[in-house]
N, CA, C and O of each residue as an XYZ file, in Angstrom:
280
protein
N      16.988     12.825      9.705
C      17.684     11.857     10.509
C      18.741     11.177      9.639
O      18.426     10.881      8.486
N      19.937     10.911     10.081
C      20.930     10.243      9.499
C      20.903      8.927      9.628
O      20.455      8.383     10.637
N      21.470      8.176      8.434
C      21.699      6.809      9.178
C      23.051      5.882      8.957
O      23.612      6.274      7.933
N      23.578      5.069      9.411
C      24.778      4.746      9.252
C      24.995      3.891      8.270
O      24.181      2.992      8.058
N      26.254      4.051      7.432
C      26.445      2.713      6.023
C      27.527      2.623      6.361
O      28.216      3.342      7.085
N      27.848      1.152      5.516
C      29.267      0.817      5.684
C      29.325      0.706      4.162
O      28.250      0.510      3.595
N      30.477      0.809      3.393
C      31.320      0.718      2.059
C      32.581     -0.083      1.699
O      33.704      0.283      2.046
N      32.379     -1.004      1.109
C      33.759     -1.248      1.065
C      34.626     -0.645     -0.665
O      34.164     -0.956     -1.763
N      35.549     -0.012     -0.528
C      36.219      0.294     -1.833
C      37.490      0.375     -1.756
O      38.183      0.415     -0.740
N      37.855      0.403     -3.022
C      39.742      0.298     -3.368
C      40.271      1.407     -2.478
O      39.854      2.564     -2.521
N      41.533      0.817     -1.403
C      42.158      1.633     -0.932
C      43.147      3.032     -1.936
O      43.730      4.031     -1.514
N      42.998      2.588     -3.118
C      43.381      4.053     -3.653
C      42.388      4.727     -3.987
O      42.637      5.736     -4.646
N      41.444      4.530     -3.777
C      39.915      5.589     -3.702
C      39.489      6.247     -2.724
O      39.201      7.443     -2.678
N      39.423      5.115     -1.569
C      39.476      5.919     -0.053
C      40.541      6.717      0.340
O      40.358      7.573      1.206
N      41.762      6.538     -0.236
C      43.140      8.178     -0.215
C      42.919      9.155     -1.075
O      43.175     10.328     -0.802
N      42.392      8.747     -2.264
C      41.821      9.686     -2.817
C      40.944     10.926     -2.271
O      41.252     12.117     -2.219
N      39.723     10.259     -1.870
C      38.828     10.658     -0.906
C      39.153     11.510      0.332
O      38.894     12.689      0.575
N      39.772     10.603      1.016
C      40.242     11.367      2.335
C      40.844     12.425      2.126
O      40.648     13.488      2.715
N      42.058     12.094      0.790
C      42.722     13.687      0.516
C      41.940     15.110      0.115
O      41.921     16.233      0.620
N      41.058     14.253     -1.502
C      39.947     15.541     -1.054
C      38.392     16.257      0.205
O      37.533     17.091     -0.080
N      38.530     15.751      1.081
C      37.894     15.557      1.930
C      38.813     16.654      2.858
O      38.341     17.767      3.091
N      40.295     16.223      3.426
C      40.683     17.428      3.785
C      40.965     18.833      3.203
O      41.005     19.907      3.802
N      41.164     18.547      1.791
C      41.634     20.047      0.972
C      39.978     20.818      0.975
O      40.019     22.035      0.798
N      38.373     20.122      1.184
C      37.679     20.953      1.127
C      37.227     21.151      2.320
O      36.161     21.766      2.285
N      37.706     20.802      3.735
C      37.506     20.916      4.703
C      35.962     20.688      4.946
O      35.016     21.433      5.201
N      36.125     19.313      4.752
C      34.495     17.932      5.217
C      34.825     16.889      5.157
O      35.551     16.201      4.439
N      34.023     16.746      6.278
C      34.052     15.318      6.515
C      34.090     14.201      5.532
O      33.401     14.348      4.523
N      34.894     12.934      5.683
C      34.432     12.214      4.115
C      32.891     11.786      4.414
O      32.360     11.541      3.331
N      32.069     11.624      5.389
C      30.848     11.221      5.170
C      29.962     12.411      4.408
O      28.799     12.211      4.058
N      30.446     13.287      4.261
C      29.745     14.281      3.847
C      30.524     14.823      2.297
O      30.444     15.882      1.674
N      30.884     14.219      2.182
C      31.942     14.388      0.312
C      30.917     13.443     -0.084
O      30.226     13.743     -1.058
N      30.648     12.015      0.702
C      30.134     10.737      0.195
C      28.952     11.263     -0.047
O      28.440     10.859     -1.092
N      28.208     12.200      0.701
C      26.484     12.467      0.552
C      26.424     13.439     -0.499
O      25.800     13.193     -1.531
N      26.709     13.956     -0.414
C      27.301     15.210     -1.629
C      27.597     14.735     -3.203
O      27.081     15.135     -4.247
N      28.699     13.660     -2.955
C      28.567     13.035     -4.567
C      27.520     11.582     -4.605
O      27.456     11.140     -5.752
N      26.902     10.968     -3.834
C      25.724     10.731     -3.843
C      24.629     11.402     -4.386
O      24.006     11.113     -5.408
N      24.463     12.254     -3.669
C      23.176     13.352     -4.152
C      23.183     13.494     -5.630
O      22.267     13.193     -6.394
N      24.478     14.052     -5.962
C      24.387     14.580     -7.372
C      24.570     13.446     -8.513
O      24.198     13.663     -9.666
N      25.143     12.270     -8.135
C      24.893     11.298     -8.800
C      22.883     11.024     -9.355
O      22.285     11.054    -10.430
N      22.622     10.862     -8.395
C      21.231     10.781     -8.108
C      19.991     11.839     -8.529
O      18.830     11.618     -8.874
N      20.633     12.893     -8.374
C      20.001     13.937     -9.520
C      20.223     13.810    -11.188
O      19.417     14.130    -12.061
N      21.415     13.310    -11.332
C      22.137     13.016    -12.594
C      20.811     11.792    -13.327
O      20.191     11.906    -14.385
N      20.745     10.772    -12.365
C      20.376      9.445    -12.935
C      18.414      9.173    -12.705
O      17.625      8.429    -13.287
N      18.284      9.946    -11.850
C      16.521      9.667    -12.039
C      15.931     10.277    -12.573
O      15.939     11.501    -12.704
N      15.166      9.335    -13.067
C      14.072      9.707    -14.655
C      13.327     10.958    -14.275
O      12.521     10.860    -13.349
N      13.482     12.069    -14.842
C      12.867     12.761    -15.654
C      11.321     12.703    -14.735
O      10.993     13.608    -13.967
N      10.699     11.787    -14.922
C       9.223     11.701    -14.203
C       9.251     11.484    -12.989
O       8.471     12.065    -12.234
N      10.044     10.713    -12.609
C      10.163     10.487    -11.297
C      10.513     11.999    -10.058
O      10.423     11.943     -8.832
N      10.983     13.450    -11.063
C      11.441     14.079    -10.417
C       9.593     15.109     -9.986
O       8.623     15.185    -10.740
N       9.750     15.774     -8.438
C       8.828     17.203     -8.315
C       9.208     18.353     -8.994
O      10.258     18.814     -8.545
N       8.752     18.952     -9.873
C       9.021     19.849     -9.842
C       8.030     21.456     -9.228
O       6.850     21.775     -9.372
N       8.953     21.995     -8.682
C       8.623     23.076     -7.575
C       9.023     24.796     -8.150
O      10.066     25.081     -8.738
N       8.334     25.406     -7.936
C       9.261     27.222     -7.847
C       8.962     27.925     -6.952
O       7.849     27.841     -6.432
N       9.911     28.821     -6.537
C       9.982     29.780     -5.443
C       8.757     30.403     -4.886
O       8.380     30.505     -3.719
N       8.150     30.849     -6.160
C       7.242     31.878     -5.732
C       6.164     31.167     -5.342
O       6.235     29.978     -5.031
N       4.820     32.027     -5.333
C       3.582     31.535     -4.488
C       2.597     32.179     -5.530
O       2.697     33.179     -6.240
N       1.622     31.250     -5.365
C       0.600     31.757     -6.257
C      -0.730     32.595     -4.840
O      -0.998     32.058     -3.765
N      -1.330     34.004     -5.357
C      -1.786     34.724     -4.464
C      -3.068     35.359     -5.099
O      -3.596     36.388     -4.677
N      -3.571     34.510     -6.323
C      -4.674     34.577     -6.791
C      -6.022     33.590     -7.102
O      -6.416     32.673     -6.381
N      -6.674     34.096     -8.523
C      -7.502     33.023     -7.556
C      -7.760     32.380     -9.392
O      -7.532     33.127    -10.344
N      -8.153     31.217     -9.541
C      -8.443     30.325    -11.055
C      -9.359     29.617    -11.145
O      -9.532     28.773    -10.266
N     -10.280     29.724    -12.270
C     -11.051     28.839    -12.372
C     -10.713     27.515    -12.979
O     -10.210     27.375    -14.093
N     -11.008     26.634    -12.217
C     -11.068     25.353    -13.017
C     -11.230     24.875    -14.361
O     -10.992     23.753    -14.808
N     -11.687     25.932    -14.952
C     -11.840     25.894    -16.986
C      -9.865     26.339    -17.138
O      -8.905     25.929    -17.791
N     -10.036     26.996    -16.484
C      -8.243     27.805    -16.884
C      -7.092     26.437    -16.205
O      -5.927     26.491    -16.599
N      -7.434     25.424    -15.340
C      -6.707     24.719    -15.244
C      -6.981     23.352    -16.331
O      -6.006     22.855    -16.894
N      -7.877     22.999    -16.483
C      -8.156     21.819    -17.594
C      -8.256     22.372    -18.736
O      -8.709     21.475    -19.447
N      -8.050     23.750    -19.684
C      -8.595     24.366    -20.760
C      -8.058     23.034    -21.890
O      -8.786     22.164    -22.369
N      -6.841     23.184    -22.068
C      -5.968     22.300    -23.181
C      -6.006     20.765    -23.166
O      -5.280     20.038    -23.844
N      -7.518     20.139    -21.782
C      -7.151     18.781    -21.878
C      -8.167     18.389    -22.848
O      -8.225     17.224    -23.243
């Protein structure tokens, strides 16, 4: 679900913006979420992040093999 913000910034930022906004053909609300995002990947700690991988696990472990090294 989306939700609505308002911003206020230097009108030579918002031409900025708008200009690249049309040369990549998007919306500026969506330039804004975009360099949001990656700001935000940039700046949260390390712990704070999930980390996830593609694949799937399709076997089976004993509980000694998950605590061995604690």
């Amino acid at each position: 679900m989306k939700e609505h913000m308002s911003i206020t910034i230097l009108e030579e930022t918002a031409k900025r913006l708008r200009g690249f906004a049309r040369r990549e053909r998007r919306p500026v609300s969506q330039v804004v979420e975009i360099a949001i995002e990656r700001l935000l990947e940039e700046e949260v700690p390390e712990s704070d992040r999930i980390v996830t991988t593609k694949g799937s696990f399709k076997g089976r472990f004993a509980r000694e093999d998950s605590y061995a090294d604690r």
